[in-house]
N, C-alpha and C positions, 0 to 999 in steps of 0.2 A: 747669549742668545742661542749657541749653539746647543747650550746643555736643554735648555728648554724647547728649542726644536728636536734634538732626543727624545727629551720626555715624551713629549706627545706624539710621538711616533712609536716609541714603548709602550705608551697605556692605550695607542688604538691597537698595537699587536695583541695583547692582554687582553682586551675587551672582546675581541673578533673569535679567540681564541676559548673562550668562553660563555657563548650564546644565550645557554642555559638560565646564568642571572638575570638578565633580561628579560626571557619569557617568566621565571619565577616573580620575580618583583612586581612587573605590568602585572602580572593575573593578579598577585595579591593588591595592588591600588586598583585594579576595578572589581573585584569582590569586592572591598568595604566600600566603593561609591555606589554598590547596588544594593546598600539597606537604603541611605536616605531615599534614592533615585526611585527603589520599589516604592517605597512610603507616599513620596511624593507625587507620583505617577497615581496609585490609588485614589489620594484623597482628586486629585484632577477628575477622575475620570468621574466619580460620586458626585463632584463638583457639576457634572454635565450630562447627569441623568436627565430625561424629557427636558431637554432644553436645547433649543434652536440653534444654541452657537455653537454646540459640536458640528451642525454642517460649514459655520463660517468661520471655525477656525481652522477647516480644512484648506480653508484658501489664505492664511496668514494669520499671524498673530493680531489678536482682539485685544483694542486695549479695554472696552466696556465691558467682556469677561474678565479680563486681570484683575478690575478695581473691587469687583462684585466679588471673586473668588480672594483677596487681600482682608476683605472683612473678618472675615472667618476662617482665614488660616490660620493654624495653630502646628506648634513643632517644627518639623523638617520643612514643614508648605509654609512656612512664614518668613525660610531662607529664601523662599522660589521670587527671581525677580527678573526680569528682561538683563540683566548687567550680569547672569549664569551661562549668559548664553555666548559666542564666540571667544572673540579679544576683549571684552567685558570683565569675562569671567578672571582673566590673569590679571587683567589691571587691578580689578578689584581684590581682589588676591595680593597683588604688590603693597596698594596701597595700605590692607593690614598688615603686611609685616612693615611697613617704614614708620606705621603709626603707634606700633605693638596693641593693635586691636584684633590681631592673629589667634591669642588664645584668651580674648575674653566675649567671643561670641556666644552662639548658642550651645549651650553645655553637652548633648550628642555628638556634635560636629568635631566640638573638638575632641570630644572622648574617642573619636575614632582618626584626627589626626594623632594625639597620641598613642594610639594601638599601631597605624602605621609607623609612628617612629619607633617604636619597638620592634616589629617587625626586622625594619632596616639596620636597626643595632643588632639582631642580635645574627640577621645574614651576613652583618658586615665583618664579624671575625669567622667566617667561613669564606669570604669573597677575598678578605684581603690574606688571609692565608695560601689560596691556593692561589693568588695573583704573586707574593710574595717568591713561594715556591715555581712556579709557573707548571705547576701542575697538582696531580692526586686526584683520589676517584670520588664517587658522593659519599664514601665510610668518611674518609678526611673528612671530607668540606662540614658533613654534620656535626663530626667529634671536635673540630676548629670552633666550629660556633659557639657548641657548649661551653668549650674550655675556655672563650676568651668574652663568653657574654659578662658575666660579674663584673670583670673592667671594663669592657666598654660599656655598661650599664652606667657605674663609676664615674664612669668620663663622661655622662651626657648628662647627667645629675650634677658635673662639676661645673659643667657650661652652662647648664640654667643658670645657675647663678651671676653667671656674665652676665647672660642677655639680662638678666631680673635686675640688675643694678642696669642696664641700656634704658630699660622701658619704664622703669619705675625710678628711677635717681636722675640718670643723663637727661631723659627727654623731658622730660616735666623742667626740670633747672633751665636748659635751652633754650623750650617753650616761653617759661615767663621772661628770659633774657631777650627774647624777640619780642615777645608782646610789648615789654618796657623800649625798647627803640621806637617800634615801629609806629608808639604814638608820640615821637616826635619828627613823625617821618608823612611829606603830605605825598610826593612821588608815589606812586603806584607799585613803578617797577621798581623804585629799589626796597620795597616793604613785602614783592615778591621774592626780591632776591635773596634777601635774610630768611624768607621762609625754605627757600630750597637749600641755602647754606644748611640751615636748622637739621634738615632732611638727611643732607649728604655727609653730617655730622655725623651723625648716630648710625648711621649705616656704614661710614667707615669704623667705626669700632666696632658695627657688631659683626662686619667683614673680615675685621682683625682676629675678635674670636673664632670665628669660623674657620680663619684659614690655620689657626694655634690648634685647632683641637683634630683638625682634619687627619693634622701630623703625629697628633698626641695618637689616634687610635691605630694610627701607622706605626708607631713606635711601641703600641702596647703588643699589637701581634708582633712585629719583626723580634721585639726584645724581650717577648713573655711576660710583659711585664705585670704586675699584681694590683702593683700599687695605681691607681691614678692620677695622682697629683705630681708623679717620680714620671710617668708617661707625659703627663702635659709638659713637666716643668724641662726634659727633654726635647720637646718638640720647641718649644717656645727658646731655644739655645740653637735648634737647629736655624730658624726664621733669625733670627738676629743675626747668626754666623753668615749665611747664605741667603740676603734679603733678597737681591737681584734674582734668583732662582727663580725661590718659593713664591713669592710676591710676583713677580714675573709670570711664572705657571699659571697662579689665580688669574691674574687679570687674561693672561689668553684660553682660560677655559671660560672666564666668565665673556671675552668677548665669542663665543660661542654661543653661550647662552643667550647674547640680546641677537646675535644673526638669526636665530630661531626664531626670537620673540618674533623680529620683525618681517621674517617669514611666515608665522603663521596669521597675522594681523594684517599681513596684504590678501590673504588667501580665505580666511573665516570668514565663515559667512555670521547675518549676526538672526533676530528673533523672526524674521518673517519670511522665511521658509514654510512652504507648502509641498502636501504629496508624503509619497514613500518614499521617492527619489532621495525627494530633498531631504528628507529628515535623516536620509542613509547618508548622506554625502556631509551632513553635518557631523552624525557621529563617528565617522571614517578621518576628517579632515580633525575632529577634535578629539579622537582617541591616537590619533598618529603624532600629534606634538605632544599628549602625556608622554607617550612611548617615547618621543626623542628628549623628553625629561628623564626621564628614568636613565635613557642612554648616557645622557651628560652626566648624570649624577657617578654610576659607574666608570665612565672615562675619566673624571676628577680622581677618583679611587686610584685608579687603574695608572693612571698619570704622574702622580704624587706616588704612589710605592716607586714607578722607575725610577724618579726622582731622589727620593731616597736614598736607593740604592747606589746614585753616581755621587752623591754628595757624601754620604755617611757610613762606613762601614759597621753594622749592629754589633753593640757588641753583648752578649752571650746569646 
């Protein structure tokens, strides 16, 4: 318990200490949310030429404009739905990755979630270098990036493959293993409960991955490593040696991440907002929990190298 109250007292130093990633990161996730966002803000507004209900959606959301403007959506406007708008938006969000209907959406959407995961791969061996190091200037941090993207590239090409056996093997096998109970099953609740077992199945493995590979690109910067599979397969020694730690860390960064959640879902506002005010207070209140996403995300980083470092000494 001790070491892990370390850690996270080491990767808030680490993080605080380096601000900079944080403004980089935020700008770059709300740059790529402002193609669909322009896109679909246009077609809105064409949507409400000489028509009446631009004055009455001044006073809240219309649902006899939504239904009329749904017909004829097409593209980014056919993602646009009242469930974008506050605590909606992360639920629905959640429940694509629990379902792995995450990257089989609309083929833009996700073409620019994978551009932002690139993004993050390839800051990530510039971030965890100079976290490593606990310093150097931006010559480092770029020349880190370069040198350590090909592995970590490596390394997230070797996790898909994880989660692709999660979402395509695990969950489908699962699935029909609960469907075949649950019709001999007349209880309500316990035909839910197998559903959420189902759920918290496949999310503990794909948590497992997650927390395997988090280590692996920790281990690819600290150790230079080249190889990928020589970085996981080191990470994955580390977690088994020291499960209390690691496993430990996760779960209190991840109880991080739900005090947030449920922070910002007592405080979001949701579709029926009116005014300038309100539309500023909306996107103030929902650009400020992306930002303490991004924070988390980096504090995991940040957390997991000091970690590291008290468990394992690198070696070359």
């Amino acid at each position: 318990m001790r070491t892990i109250s370390r850690a996270l007292a080491g990767g808030l130093g680490r993080l605080l200490s380096h601000p900079r990633f944080l403004i980089w990161l935020y700008a770059a996730n709300l740059l790529l949310a402002l193609i669909p966002a322009f896109v679909v803000s246009s077609q809105i507004e064409r949507s409400l030429e000489q028509s009446q209900m631009a004055e009455r959606l001044h006073e809240g959301f219309d649902d006899e404009w939504y239904r009329e403007f749904r017909v004829d959506a097409r593209g980014f406007s056919a993602t646009f739905t009242p469930a974008v708008t506050g605590i909606g938006a992360v639920l629905e969000a959640l429940d694509a990755f629990a379902s792995g209907k995450l990257w089989t959406g609309y083929a833009p959407i996700v073409g620019l979630g994978i551009l932002l995961l690139l993004v993050w791969t390839f800051a990530s061996g510039g971030i965890l270098s100079t976290y490593h190091q606990e310093g150097g200037g931006p010559g480092e941090f770029w020349a880190a990036c370069g040198r350590h993207f090909g592995p970590l590239l490596r390394l997230l090409l070797l996790a898909a493959l994880f989660y692709l056996v999660a979402y395509k093997l695990l969950l489908p096998w699962v699935d029909h293993a609960v469907q075949t109970v649950n019709r001999q099953t007349i209880d309500e609740r316990v035909a839910f409960a197998w559903v959420v077992g189902k759920y918290l199945l496949v999310l503990a493995y794909v948590f497992a991955v997650n927390l395997v590979f988090d280590y692996a690109k920790i281990v690819c910067v600290a150790e230079n490593r080249r190889s990928a599979l020589a970085a996981a397969t080191g990470a994955l020694k580390l977690v088994w040696r020291r499960p209390l730690a690691t496993v430990g860390l996760y779960l209190a960064l991840g109880l991080v991440g739900v005090v947030l959640l449920l922070a910002y879902a007592l405080v979001a506002p949701g579709a029926l907002q009116s005014g300038y005010l309100g539309l500023a207070v909306v996107f103030v209140l929902g650009q400020a929990y992306v930002l303490s996403r991004v924070a988390l995300r980096l504090y995991s980083l940040a957390a997991q190298t000091d970690l590291y470092w008290r468990l394992l000494e690198p070696r070359g």
